[in-house]
VEXVOVO-950556 format. One line per field, with one value per residue (C-alpha): chain; x, y, z; residue number from 1. Coordinates in Angstrom, 2 decimals, padded with zeros to 5 digits. Layout:
REM residues N
fike <- A, ...
c1 <- X, ...
c2 <- Y, ...
c3 <- Z, ...
nufi <- NUM, ...
This chain:
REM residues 95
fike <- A, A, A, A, A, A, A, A, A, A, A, A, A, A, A, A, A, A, A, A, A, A, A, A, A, A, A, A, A, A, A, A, A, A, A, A, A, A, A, A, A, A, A, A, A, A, A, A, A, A, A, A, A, A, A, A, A, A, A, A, A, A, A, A, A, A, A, A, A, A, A, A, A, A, A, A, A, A, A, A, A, A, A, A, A, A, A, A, A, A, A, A, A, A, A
c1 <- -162.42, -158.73, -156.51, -154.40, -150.96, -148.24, -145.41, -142.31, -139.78, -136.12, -137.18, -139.69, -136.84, -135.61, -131.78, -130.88, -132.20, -130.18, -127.17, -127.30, -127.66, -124.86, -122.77, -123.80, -123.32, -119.89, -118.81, -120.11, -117.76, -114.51, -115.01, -115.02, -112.12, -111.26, -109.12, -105.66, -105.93, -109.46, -110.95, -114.24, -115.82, -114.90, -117.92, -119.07, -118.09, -115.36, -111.81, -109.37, -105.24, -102.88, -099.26, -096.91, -097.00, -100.48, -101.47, -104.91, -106.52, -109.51, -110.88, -111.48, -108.23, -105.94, -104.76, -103.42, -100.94, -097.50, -096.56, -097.70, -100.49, -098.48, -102.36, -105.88, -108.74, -112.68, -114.26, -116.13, -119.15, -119.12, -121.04, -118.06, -116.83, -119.37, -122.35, -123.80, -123.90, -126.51, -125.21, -127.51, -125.49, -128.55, -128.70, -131.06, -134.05, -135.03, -137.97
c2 <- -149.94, -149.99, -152.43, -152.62, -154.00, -155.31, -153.55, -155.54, -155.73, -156.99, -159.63, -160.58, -160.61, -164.17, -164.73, -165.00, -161.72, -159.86, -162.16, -161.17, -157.33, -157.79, -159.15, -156.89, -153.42, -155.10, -154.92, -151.41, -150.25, -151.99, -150.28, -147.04, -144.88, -143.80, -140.69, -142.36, -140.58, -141.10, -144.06, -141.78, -142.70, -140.42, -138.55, -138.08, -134.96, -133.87, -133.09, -134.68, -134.73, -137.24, -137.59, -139.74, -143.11, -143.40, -141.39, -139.63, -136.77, -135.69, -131.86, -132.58, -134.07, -131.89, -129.64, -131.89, -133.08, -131.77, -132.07, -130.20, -133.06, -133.83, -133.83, -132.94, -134.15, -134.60, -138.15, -139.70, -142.52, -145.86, -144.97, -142.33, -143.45, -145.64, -142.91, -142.63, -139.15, -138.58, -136.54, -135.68, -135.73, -135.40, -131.73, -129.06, -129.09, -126.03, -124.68
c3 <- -005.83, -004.52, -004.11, -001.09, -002.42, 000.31, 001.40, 000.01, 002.65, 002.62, 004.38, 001.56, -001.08, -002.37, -001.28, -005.25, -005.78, -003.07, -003.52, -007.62, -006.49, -003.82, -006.66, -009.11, -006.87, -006.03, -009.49, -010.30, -007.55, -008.92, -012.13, -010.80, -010.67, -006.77, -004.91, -003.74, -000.61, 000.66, -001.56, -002.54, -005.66, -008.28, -009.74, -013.27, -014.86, -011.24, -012.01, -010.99, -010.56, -011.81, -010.31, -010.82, -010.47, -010.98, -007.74, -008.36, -006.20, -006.30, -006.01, -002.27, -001.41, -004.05, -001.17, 000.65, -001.86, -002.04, -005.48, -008.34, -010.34, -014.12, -015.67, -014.48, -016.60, -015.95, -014.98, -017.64, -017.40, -018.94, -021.85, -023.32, -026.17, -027.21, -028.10, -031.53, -033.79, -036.42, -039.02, -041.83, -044.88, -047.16, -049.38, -048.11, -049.95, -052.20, -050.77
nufi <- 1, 2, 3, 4, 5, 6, 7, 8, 9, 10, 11, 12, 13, 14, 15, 16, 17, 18, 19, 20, 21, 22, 23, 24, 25, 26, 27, 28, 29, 30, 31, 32, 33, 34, 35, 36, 37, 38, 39, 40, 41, 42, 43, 44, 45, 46, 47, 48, 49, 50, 51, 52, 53, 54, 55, 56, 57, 58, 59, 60, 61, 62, 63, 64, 65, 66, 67, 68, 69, 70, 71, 72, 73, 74, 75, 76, 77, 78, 79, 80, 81, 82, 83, 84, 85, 86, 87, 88, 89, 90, 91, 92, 93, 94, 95
């Protein structure tokens, strides 16, 4: 026997728990890092140009810039820095 479940709409969803997603989507996107030029969302693992005073290009809008960048470096995610790495340290067993 099957049960026939209801399709959720968002209509169906509480006000807190689209008001908490709102807020919570809202601060994702002020953490990220964004092109100067046309306010995309820089992606994870893109490169991207640094001039100066803190102007930053991405690979899309890097053409249009007239200056040469003074850096270019990848975009990282939240998490780098802040990984573990398991070293074994113990001596190889004699087999």
């Amino acid at each position: 026997m099957q049960l026939a479940l209801p399709h959720a709409t968002v209509g169906d969803t509480p006000a807190l728990e689209l008001a908490l997603l709102r807020r919570s989507l809202g601060r994702l996107a002020d953490g990220c890092e964004r092109c100067s030029r046309c306010h995309r969302s820089l992606l994870v693992g893109e490169r991207v140009y640094d001039y100066a005073g803190g102007h930053v290009a991405c690979e899309l809008c890097r053409r249009r810039e007239r200056a040469e960048p003074y850096d270019t470096r990848i975009v990282h995610g939240p998490e780098f820095g802040h990984t573990l790495r398991i070293v074994d340290r113990r001596p190889a067993r004699g087999g």
